[in-house]
C-alpha positions, -999 to +999 in steps of 0.1 A: -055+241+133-027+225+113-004+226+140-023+197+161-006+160+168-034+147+137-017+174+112+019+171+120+018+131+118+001+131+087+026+158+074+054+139+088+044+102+068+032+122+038+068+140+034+085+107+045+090+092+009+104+121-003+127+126+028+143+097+032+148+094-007+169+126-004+189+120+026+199+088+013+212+103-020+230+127+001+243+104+028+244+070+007+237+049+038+204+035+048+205+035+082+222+071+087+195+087+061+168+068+080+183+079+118+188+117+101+150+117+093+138+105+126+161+134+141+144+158+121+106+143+130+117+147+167+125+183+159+097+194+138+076+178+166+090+197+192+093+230+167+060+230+147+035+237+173+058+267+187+066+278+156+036+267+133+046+246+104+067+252+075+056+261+038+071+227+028+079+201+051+096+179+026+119+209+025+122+214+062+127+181+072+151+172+046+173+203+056+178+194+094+182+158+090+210+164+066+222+191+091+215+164+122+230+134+102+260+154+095+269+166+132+263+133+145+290+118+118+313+149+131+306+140+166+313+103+162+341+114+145+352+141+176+352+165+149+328+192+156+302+196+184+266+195+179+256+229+170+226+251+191+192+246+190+190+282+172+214+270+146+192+241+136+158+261+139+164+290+121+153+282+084+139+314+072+165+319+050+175+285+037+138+272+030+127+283+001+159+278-020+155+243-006+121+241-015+129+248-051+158+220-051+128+197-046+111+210-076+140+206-101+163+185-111+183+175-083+151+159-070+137+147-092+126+111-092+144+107-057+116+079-047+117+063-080+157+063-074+152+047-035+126+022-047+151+007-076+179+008-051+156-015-023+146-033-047+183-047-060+188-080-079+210-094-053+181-099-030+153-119-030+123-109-041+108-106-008+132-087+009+134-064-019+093-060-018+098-059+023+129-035+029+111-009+004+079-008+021+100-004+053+124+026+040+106+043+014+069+044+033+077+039+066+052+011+072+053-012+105+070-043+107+035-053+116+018-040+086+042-051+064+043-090+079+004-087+081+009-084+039+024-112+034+009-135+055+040-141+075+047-134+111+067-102+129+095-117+138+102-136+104+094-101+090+120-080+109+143-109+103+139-102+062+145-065+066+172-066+088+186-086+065+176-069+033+196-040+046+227-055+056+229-072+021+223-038+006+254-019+029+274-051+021+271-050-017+281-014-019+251-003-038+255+026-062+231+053-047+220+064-077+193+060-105+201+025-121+200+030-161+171+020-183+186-020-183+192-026-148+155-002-139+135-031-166+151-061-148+135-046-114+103-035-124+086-064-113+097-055-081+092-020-075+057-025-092+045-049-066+062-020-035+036+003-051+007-019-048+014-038-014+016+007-004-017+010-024-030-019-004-014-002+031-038+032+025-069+013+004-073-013+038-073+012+063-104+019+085-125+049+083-103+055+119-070+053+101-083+069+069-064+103+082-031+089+086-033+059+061-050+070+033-018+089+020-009+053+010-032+046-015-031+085-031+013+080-030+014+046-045-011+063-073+021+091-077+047+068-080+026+045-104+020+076-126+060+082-123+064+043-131+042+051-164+062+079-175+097+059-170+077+033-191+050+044-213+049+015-237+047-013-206+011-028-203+014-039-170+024-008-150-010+010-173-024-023-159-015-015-122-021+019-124-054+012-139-058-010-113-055+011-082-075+037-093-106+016-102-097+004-068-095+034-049-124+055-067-146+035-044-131+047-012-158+076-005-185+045-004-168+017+013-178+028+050-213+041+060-216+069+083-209+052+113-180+031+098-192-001+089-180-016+061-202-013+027-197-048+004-194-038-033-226-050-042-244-026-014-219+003-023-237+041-035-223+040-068-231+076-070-204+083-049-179+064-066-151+083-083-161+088-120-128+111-130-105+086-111-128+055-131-123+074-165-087+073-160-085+038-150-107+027-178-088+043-204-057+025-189-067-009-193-084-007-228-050+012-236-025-019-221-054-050-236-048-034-271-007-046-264-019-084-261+003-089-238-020-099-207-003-102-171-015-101-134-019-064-133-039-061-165-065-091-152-071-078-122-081-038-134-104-057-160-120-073-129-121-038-116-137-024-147-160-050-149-172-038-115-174+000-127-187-004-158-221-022-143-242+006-133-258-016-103-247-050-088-272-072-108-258-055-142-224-069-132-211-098-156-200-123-133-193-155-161-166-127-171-151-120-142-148-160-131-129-161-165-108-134-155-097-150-122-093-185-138-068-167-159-053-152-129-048-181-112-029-196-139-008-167-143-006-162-104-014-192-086-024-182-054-050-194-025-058-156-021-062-160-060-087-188-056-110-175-024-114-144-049-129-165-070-147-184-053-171-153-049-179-155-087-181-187-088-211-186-060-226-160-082-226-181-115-228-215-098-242-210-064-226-213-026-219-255-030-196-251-058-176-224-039-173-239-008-161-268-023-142-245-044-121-231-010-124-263+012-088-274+000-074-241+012-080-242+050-045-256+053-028-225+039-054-201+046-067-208+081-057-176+101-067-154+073-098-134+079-113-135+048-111-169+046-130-181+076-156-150+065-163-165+030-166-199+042-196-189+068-212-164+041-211-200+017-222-221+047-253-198+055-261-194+020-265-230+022-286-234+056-257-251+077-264-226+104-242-238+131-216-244+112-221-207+100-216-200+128-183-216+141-166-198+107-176-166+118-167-167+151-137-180+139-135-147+112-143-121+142-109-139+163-090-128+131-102-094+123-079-070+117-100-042+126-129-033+146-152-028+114-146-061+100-152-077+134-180-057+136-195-070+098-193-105+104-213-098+137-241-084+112-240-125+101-242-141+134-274-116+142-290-125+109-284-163+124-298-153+155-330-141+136-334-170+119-337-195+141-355-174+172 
């Protein structure tokens, strides 16, 4: 039935981008475009399952938060009073001229246009990367601190002050020219894959309502490639999250668990979305003018291109990442690594490989998971098994908990 609580959330965070995009063209202030669109998601909540839901939501929503946002500026303003329910309700008439506003000119690009505008030169770049995911996708201040390894409160204190920079500045609320858009692609390119990121991490639980993530970020990369065909990065990242997200249907088993890429049904892997991403990144290496993006979809296609796990060309990809790390230093960067490097060198050389990291990368799950797969590998059971039960502490879901579990039992049977 797709007026159920499941639909109409999903319907409400996939029209969100879109939404708020709009309203803040019309109203050319953050906050009130963000308030007018949770006006109209307490409407359609409490009109959709009467009514049933409307041929466009984008539409609908973007129609009676302009109309809220309005009457609450004319009641601030003692100006008007809030009109009826009925006035609000009844779009019969008005939705499908709205509807095909969306679909020409007037809205064209509106997400493109919000991204640029969050992502202005006067802030830094991690507000910029931070206040977008907040506005355009509607993440959490949790999901969004969880990205970049940061705390809540030091997250919320970055937006709030993102945004106050932005209404202080007095932004132009429109579409920056093709200078100003190339001095913040950097920026709006790394929105899209931290949204990727928000869809391609969620649980086979949150797939419903998280999974629009991954297949948005995929839109506005395509947009991102049209506004700059020639740019070998964005064919880099785009390349990148769909070698990335043609995997999803084998990532989890039936009863959720979560598949490694090695133990992954490559037969359910996406071949169309795989064919697109390859032809991407032979496309950008033929401009010889390599950058993060572009080395981490070769990794990708190194992973495709083997048609099982032992085919996969592991010297290559521990190239690939050394590169990375000099373009990129990072100790994500090197933990990434350090799984190629146990391929090609064996579990010693990578776990001395992450030892230096513990400092920067102790309450990272991944981390403390790596180090007890290295530490089994090598027969130092027990401590094995303090880094997983340190990894399960610092799960971020109940499937990862519930994989690094799947090590401790294989402990348990090896030394009952």
């Amino acid at each position: 039935m797709t007026t159920d609580p499941a639909w109409i959330d999903a319907a409400l965070t996939s029209a969100r981008p879109q939404a708020v995009s709009a309203l803040l063209r019309y109203f050319r202030d953050l906050d009130l475009a963000e308030e007018a669109f949770q006006d109209a998601c307490l409407r359609a909540l409490k009109s959709w399952p009467e009514k049933g839901p409307p041929r466009d939501p984008a539409a609908w929503l973007i129609l009676v938060g302009r109309n809220s946002g309005i009457d609450g500026v004319r009641r601030r303003a003692r100006l008007q009073a809030l009109p009826s329910e009925e006035v609000l309700s009844d779009l019969d008439d008005v939705e499908a001229p709205l509807a095909e506003r969306l679909d020409g000119s007037d809205y064209r690009d509106d997400i493109l246009r919000l991204l640029f505008i969050c992502c202005h030169p006067d802030l830094p770049a991690v507000q910029q990367v931070a206040v977008a995911l907040r506005i355009v996708s509607g993440l959490s201040v949790r999901q969004i601190a969880r990205a970049f390894l940061v705390s809540e409160a030091a997250m919320e204190q970055r937006i709030t002050r993102a945004k106050a920079k932005i209404g202080q500045a007095n932004v132009a609320f429109e579409a920056p020219g093709p200078a100003e858009r190339a001095e913040r692609l950097a920026a709006v390119a790394a929105v899209v894959y931290l949204i990727f990121n928000e869809g391609y991490s969620s649980t086979v639980a949150e797939a419903d309502a998280r999974a629009p993530f991954a297949e948005e970020a995929i839109r506005l990369g395509r947009l991102l490639l049209r506004l700059f065909p020639t740019e070998p990065e964005i064919m880099g990242l785009d390349a990148l999250m769909m070698l990335q997200h043609s995997r999803a249907a084998a990532r989890f088993d039936e009863n959720g668990q979560i598949v490694l890429l090695d133990d992954q049904d490559r037969g359910l892997w996406n071949r169309t979305l795989i064919a697109e991403g390859l032809a991407l990144i032979d496309k950008a290496m033929r401009h010889a003018a390599p950058g993060p993006y572009q080395v981490q979809a070769a990794i990708a296609a190194l992973h495709a291109r083997a048609a099982n796990a032992a085919a996969t060309d592991w010297p290559q990809i521990d190239r690939l990442y050394a590169a990375l790390e000099q373009m990129n230093p990072s100790p994500v960067v090197t933990l990434n690594r350090s799984v190629a490097v146990s391929k090609t060198q064996g579990p010693e050389a990578a776990l001395a490989m992450i030892a230096p990291l513990e400092g920067q990368l102790g309450s990272y799950f991944y981390f403390h998971g790596a180090r007890g797969s290295y530490l089994k590998q090598l027969g130092r059971r027990e401590e094995a098994r303090v880094a997983f039960d340190r990894a399960i502490a610092l799960a971020n879901s109940a499937p990862e908990a519930a994989h690094i579990r799947q090590h401790l039992d294989g402990l348990a049977g090896e030394t009952g």
